[in-house]
Backbone as a chain_set.jsonl record, in Angstrom:
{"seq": "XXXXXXXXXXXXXXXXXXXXXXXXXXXXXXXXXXXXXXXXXXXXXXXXXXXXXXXXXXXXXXXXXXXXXXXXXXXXXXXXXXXXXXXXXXXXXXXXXXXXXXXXXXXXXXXXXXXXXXXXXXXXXXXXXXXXXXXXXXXXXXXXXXXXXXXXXXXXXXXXXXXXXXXXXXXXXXXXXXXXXXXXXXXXXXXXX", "coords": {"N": [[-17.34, -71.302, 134.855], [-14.998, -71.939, 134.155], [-14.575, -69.25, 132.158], [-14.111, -67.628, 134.383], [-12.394, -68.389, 135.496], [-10.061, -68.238, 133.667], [-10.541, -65.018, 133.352], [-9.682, -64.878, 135.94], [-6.472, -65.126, 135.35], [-5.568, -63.425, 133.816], [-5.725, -61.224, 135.391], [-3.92, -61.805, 137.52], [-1.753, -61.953, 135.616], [-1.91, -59.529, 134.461], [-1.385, -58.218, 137.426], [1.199, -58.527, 137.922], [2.834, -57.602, 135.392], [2.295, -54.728, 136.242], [3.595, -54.661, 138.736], [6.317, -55.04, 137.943], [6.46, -52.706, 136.467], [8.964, -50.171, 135.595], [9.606, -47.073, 137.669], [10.048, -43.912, 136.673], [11.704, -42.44, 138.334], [13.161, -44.859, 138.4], [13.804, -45.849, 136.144], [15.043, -43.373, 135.086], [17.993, -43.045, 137.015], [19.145, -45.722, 136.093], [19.577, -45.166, 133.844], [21.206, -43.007, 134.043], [23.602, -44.34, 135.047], [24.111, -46.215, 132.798], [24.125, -43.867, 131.027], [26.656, -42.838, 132.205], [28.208, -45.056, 132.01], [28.903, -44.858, 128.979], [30.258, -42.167, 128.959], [32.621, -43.161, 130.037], [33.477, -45.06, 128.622], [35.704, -44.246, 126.855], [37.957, -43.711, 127.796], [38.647, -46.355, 128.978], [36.692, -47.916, 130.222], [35.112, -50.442, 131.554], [31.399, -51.567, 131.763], [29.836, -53.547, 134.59], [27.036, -54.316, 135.755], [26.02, -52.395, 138.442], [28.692, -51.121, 138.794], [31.49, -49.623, 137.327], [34.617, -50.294, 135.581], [37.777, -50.219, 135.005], [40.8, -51.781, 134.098], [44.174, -52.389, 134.254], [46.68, -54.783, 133.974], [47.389, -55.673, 137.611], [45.54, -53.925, 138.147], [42.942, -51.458, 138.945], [40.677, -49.714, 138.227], [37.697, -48.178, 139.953], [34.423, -47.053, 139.683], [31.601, -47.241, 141.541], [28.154, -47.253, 141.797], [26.137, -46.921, 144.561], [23.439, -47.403, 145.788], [20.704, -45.874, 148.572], [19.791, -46.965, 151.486], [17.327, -46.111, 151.857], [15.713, -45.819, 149.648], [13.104, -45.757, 147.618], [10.291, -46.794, 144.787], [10.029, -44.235, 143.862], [11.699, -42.528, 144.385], [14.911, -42.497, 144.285], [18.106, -42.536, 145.923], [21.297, -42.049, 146.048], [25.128, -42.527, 145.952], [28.433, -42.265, 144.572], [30.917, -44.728, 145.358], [34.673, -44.776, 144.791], [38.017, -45.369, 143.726], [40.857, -47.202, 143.942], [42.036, -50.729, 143.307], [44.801, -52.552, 143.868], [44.949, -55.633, 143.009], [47.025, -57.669, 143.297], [47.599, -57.103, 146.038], [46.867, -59.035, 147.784], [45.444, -62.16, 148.768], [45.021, -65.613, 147.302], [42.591, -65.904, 146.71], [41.153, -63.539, 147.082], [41.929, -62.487, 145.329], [41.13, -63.696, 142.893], [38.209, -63.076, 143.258], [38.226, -60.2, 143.294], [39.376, -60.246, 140.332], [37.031, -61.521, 138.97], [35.476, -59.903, 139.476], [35.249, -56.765, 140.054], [34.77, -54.116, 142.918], [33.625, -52.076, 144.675], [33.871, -52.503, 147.633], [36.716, -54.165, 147.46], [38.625, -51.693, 147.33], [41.697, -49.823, 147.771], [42.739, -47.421, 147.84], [40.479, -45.308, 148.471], [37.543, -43.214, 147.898], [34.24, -40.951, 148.2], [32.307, -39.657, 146.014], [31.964, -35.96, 145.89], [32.64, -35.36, 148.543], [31.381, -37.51, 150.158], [28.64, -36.99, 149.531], [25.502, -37.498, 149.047], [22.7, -38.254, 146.191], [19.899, -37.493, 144.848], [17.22, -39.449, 142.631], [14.288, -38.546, 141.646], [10.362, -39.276, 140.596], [10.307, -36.09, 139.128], [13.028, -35.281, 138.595], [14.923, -33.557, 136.634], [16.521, -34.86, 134.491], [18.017, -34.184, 132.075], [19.567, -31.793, 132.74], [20.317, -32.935, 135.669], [21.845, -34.862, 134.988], [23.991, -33.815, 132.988], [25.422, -31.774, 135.235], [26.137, -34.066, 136.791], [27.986, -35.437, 135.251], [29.947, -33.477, 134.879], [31.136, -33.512, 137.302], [32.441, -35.926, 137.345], [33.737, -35.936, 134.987], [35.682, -33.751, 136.558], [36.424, -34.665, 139.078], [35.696, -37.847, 139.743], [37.654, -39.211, 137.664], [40.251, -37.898, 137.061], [41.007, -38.509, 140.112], [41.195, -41.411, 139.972], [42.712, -41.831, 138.17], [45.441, -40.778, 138.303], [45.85, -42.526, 140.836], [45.819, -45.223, 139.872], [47.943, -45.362, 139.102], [50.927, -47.116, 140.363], [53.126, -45.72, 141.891], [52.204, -43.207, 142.754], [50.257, -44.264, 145.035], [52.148, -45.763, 146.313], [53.744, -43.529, 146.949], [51.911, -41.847, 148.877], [51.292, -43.798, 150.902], [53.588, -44.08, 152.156], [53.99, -41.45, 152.827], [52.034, -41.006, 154.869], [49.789, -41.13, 154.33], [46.287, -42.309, 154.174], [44.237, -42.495, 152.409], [40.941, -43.604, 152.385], [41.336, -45.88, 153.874], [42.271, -47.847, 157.141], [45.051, -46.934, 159.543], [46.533, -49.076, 159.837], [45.938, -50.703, 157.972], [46.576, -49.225, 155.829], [49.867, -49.34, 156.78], [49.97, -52.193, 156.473], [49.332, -53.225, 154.14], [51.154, -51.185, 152.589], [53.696, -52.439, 153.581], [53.093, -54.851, 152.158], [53.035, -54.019, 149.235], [55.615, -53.402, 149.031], [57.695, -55.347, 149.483], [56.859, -56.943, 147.533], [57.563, -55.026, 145.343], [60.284, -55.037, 145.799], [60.891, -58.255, 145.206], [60.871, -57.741, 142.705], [57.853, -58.125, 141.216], [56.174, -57.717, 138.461], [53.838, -55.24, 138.283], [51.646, -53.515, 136.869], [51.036, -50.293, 136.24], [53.035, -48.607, 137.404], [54.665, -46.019, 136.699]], "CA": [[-16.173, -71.615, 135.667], [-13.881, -71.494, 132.702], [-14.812, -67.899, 132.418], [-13.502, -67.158, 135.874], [-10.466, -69.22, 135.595], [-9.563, -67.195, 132.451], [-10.518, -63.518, 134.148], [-8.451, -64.837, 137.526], [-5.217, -65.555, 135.012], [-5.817, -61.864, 132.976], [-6.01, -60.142, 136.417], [-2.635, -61.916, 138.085], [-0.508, -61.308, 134.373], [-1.903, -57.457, 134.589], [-0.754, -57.191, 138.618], [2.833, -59.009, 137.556], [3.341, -56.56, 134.963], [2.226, -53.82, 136.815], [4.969, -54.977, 139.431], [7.628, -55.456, 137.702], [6.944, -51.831, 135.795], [9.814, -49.477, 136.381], [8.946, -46.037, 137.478], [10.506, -42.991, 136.149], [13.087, -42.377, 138.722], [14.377, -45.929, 138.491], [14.921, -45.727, 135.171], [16.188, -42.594, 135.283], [18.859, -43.809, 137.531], [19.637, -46.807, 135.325], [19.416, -43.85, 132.151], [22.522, -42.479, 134.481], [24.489, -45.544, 135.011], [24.074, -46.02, 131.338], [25.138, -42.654, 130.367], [27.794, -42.372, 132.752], [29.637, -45.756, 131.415], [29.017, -44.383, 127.968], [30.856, -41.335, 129.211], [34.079, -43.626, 130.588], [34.43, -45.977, 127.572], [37.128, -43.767, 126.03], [38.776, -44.128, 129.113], [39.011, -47.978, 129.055], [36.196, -48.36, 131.822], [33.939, -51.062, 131.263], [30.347, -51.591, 132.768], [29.11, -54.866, 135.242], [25.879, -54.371, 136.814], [26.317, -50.44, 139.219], [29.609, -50.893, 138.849], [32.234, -49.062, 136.04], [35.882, -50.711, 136.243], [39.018, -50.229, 134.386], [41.659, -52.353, 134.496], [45.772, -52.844, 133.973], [46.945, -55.743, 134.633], [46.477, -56.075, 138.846], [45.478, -52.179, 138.959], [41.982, -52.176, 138.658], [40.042, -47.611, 138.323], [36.417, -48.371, 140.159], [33.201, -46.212, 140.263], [30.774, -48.003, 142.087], [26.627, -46.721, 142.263], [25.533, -47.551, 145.489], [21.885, -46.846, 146.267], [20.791, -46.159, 149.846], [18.508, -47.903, 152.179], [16.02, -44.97, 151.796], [15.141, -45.182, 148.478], [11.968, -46.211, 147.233], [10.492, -46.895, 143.699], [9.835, -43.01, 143.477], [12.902, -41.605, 144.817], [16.413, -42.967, 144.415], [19.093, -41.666, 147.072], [22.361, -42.885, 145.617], [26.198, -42.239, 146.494], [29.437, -43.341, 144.21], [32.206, -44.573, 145.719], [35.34, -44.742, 143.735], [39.25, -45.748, 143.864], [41.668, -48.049, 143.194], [42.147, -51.922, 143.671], [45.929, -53.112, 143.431], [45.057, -56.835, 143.303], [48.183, -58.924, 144.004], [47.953, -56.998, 147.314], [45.469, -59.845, 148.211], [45.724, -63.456, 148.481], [44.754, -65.758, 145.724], [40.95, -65.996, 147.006], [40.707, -62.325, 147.02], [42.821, -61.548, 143.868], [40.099, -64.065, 141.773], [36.944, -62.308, 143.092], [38.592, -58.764, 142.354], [39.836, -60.345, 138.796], [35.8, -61.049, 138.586], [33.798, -58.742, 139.563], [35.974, -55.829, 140.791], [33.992, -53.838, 143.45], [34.397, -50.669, 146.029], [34.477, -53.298, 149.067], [37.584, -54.334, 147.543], [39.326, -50.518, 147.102], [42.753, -49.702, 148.229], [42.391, -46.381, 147.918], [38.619, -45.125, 148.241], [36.725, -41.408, 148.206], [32.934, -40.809, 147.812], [32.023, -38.461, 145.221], [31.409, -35.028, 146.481], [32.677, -35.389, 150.013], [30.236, -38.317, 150.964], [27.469, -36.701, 148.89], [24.058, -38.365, 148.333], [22.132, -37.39, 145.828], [18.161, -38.61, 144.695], [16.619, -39.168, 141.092], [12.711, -38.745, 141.76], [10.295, -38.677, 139.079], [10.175, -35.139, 138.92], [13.972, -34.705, 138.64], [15.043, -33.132, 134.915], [17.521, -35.806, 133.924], [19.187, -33.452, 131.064], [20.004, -30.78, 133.715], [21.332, -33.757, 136.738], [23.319, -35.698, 133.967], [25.237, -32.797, 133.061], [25.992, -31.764, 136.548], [27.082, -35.157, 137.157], [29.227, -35.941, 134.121], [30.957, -32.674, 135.018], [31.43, -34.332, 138.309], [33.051, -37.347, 137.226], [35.324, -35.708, 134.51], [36.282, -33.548, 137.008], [36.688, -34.828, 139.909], [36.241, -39.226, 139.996], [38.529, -39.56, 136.925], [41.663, -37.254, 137.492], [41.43, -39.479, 141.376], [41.374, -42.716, 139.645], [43.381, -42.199, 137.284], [45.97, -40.767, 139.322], [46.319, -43.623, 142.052], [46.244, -46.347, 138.932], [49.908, -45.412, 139.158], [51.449, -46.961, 141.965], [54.107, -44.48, 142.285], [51.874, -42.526, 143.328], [50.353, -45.222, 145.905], [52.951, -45.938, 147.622], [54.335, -42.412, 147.354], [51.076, -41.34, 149.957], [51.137, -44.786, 151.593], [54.78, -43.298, 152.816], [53.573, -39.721, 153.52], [51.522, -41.649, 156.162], [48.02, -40.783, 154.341], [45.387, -43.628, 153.922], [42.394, -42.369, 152.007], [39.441, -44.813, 152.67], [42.161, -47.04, 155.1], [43.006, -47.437, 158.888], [46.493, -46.743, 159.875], [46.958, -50.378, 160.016], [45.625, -50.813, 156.77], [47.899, -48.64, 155.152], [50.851, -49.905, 157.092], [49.944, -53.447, 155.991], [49.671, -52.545, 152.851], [52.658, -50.554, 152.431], [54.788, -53.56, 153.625], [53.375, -56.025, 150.743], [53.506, -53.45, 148.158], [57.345, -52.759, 148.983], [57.612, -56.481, 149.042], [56.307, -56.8, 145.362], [58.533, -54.005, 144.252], [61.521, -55.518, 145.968], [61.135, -59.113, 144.111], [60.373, -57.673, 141.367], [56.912, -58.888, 140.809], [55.107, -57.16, 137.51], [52.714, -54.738, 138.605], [51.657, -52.546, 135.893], [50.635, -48.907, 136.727], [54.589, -48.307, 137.535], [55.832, -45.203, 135.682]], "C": [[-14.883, -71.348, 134.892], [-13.422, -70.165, 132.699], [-13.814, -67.571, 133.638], [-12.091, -67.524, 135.883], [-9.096, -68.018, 134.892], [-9.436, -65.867, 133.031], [-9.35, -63.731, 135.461], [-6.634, -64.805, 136.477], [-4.811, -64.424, 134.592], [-5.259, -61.336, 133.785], [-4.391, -60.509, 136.712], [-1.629, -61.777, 137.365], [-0.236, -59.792, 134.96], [-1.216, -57.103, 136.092], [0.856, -57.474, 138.375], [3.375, -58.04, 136.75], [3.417, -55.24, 135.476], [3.146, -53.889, 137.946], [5.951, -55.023, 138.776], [7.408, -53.805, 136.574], [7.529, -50.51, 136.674], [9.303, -47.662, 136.727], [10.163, -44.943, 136.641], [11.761, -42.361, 136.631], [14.053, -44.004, 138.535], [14.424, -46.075, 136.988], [15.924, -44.537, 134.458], [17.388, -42.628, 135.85], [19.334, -44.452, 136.761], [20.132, -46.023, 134.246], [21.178, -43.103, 132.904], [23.487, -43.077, 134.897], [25.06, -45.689, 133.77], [24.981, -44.884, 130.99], [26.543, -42.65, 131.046], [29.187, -43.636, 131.923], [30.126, -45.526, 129.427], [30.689, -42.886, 127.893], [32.458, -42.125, 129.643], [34.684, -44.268, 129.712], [35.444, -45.372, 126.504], [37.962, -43.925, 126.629], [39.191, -45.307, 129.304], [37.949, -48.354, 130.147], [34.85, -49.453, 130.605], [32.254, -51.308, 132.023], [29.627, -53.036, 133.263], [27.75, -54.594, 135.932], [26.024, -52.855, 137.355], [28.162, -50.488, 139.126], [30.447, -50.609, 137.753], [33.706, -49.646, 136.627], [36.993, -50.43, 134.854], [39.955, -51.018, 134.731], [43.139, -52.71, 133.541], [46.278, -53.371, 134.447], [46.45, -55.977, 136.033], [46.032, -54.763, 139.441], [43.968, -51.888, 138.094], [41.1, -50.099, 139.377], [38.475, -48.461, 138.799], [35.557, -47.317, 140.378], [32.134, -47.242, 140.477], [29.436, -47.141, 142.82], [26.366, -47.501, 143.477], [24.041, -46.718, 145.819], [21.528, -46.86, 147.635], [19.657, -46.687, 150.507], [17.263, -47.142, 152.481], [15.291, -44.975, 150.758], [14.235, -46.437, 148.542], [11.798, -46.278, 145.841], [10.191, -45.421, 143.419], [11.034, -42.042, 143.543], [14.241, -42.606, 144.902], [17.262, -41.976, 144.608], [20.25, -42.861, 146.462], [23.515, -42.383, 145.956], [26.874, -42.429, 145.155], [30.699, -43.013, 144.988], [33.174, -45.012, 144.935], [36.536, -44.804, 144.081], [39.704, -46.57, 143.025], [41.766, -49.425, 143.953], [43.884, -52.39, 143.298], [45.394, -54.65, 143.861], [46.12, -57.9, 143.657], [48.37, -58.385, 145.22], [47.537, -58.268, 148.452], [45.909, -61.057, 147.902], [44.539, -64.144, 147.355], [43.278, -65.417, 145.817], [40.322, -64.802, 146.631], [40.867, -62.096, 145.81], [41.648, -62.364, 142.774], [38.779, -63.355, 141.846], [37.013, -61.246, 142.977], [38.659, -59.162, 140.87], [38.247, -60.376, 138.13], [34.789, -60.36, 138.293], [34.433, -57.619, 140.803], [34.836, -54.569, 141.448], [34.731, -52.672, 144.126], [34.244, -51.73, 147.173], [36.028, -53.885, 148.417], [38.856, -53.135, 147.272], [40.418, -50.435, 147.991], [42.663, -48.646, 148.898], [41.036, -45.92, 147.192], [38.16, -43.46, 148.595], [35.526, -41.905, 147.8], [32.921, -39.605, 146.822], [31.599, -37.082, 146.052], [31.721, -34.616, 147.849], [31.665, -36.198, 150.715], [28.73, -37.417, 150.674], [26.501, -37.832, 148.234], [22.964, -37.371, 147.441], [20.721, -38.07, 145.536], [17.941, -37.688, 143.583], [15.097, -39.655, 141.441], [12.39, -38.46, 140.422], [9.967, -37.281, 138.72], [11.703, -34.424, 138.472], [14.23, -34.427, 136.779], [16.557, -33.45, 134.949], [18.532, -34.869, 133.333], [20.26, -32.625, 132.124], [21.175, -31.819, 134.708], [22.203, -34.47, 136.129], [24.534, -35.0, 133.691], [26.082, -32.259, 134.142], [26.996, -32.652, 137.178], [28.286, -35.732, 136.359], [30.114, -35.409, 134.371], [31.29, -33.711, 136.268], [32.667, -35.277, 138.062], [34.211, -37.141, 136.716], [36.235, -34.962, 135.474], [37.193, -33.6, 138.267], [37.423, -36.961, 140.246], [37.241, -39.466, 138.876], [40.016, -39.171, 136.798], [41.864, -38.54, 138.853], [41.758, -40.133, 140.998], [42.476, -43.127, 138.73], [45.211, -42.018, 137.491], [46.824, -41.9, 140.223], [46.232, -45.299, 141.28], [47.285, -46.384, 138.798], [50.392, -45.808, 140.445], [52.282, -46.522, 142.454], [53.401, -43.373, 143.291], [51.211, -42.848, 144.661], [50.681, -44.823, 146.933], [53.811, -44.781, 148.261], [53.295, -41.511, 148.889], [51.213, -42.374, 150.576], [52.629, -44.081, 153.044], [54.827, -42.62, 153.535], [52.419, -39.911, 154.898], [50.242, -41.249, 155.902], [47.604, -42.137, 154.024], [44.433, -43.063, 153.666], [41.76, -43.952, 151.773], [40.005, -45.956, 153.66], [42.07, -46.349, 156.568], [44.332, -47.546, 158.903], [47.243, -47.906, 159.722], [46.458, -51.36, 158.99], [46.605, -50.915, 155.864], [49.177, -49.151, 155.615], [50.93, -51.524, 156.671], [50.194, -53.662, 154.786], [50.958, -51.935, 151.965], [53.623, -51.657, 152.459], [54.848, -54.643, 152.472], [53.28, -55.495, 149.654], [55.208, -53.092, 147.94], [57.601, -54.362, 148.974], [57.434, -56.628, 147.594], [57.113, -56.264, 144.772], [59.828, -54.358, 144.829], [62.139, -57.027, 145.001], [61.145, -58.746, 143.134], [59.227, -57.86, 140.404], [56.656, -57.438, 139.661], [53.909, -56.929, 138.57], [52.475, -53.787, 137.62], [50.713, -51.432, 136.637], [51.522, -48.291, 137.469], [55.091, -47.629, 136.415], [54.81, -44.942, 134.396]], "O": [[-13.963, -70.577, 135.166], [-12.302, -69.807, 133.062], [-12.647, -67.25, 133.413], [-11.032, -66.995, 136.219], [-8.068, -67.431, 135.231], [-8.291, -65.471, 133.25], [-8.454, -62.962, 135.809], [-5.66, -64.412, 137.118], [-3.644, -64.158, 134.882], [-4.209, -60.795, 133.441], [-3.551, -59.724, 136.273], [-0.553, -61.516, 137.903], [0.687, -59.168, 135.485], [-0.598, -56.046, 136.222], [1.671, -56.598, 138.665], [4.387, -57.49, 137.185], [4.423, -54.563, 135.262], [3.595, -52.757, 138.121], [6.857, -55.065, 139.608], [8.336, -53.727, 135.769], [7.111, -49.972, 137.699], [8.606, -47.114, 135.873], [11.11, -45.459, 136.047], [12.65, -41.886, 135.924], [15.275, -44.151, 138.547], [15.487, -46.607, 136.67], [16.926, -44.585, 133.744], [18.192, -42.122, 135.067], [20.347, -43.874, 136.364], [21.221, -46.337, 133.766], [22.113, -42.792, 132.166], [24.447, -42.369, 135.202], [26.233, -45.401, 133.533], [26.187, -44.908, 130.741], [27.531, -42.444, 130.341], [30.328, -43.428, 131.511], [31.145, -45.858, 128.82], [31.653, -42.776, 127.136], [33.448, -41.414, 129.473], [35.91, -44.338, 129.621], [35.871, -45.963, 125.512], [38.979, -44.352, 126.084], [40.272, -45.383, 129.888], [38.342, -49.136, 131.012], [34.186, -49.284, 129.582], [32.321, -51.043, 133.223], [28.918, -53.64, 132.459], [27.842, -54.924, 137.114], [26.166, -52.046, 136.438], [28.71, -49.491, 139.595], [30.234, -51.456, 136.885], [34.003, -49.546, 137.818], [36.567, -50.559, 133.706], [40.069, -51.049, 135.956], [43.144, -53.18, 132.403], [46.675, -52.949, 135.533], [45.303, -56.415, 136.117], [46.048, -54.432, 140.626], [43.854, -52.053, 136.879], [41.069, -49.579, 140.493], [38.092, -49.345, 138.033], [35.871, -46.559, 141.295], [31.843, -48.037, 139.584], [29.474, -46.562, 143.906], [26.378, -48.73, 143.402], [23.868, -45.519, 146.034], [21.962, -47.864, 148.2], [18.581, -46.796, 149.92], [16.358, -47.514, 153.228], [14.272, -44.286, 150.716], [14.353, -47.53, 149.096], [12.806, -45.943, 145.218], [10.039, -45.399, 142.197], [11.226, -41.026, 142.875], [14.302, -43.462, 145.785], [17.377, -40.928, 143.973], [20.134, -44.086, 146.424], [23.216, -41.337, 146.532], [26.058, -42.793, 144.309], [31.305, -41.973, 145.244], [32.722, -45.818, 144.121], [36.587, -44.161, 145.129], [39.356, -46.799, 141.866], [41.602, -49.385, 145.172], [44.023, -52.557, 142.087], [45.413, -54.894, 145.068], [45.858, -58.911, 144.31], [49.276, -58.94, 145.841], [47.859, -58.343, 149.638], [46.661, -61.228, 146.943], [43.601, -63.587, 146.786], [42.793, -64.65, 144.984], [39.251, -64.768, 146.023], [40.002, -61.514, 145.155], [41.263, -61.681, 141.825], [38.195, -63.02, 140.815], [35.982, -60.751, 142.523], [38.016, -58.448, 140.101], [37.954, -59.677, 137.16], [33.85, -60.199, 137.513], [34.196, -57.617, 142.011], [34.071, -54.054, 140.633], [35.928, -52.386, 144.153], [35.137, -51.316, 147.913], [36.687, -54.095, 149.435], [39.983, -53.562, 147.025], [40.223, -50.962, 149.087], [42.542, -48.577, 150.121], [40.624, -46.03, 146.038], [38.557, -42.778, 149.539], [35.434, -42.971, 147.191], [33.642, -38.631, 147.035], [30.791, -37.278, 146.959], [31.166, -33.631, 148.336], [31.102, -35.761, 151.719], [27.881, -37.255, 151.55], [26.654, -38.661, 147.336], [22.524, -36.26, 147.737], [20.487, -39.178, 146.018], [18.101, -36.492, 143.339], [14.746, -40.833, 141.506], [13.028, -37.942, 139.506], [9.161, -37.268, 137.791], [11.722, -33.262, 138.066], [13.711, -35.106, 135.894], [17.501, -32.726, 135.267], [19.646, -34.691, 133.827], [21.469, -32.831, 132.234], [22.4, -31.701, 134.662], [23.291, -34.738, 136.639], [25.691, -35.313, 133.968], [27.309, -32.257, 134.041], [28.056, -32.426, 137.762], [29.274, -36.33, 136.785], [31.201, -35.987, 134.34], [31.756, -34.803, 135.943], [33.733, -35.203, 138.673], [35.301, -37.538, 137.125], [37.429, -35.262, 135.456], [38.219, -32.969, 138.521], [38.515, -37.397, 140.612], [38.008, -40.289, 139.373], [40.882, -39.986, 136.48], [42.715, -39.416, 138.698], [42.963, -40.194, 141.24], [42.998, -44.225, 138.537], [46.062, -42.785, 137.039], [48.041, -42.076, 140.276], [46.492, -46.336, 141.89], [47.814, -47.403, 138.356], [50.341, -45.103, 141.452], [52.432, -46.811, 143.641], [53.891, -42.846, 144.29], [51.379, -42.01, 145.547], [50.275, -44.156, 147.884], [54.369, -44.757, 149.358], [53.832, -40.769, 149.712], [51.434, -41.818, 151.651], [52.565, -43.798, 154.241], [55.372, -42.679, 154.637], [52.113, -39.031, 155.702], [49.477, -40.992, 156.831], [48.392, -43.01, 153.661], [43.57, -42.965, 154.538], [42.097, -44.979, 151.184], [39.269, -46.808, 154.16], [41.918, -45.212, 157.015], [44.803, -48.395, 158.146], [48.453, -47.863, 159.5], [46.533, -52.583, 159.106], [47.226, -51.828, 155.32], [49.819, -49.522, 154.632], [52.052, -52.02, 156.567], [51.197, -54.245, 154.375], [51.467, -52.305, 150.907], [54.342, -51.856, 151.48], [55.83, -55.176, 151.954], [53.403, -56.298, 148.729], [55.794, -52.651, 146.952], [57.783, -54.563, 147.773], [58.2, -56.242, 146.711], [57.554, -56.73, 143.721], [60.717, -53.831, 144.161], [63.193, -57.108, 144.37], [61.529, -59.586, 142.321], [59.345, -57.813, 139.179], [56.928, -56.294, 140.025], [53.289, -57.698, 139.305], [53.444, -53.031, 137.552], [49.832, -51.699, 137.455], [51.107, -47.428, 138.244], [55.697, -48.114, 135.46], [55.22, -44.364, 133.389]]}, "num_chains": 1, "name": "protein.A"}
């Protein structure tokens, strides 16, 4: 009976580990999260969980991994979306869970990588090859954006011109009014000039 007890405890360790082991695309994935915030920390970006953030004072550079509701443990279908957060746009409630854990649901100004490109890390994909692809990516494309609209000159200079990337019209017009507010008191916003 003993015996048995012992073999039943062996068996349910071995299926727990065998659950909880990662396959080859998901840590490939993770291997490109990894690399990528490796790739930003000259930049000032730090890394929380899928998310890479930079921040000056209430001006806050995001790339944010989102994975999609397709993926499996063999295939990961992933996106990033990426912008900017001006936090004092936001009341206090908002402005502490941006100051926490700054996210793409809280983006001002928002793009997807690629034009709303998804891409998938199976285990057959050759990491060296999609890392490079993607790094180029990032230097050339999410980091010029972000780095960019961390100035709010530049902001409020499109907020003006009547564009709203990742907003509704009534977004941006909301927006616009308590950022010209801010810069009328005088409030400190850094990423001015």
């Amino acid at each position: 009976m003993l015996a048995e007890i012992e073999l039943s405890l062996v068996s349910s360790r071995m299926q727990i580990r065998m659950a909880n082991t990662k396959s080859t695309a998901q840590l490939g994935y993770k291997q490109l999260q990894d690399e990528s915030a490796k790739l930003l920390r000259p930049f000032g970006f730090k890394k929380k969980g899928s998310i890479l953030f930079k921040r000056e004072g209430d001006i806050f550079g995001v790339l944010q991994f989102q994975s999609g509701p397709s993926s499996t443990k063999t295939e990961i279908s992933f996106t990033i979306n990426f912008g900017v957060i001006i936090a004092s746009l936001e009341n206090e409630y908002r402005y502490n869970q941006i100051a926490r854990y700054p996210s793409s649901v809280h983006l001002h100004v928002h793009r997807r990588a690629g034009q709303d490109t998804w891409w998938s890390v199976t285990n057959e994909t050759d990491l060296p090859a999609f890392n490079k692809y993607f790094f180029d990516l990032v230097l050339s494309d999410v980091l010029p954006f972000v780095e960019k609209y961390m100035n709010i000159e530049n902001v409020l200079s499109m907020w003006e011109d009547g564009q709203s990337i990742g907003l509704t019209e009534g977004q941006r017009l909301r927006y616009l009014g308590k950022l010209k507010k801010l810069l009328e008191k005088g409030k400190s916003i850094r990423g001015i000039g």
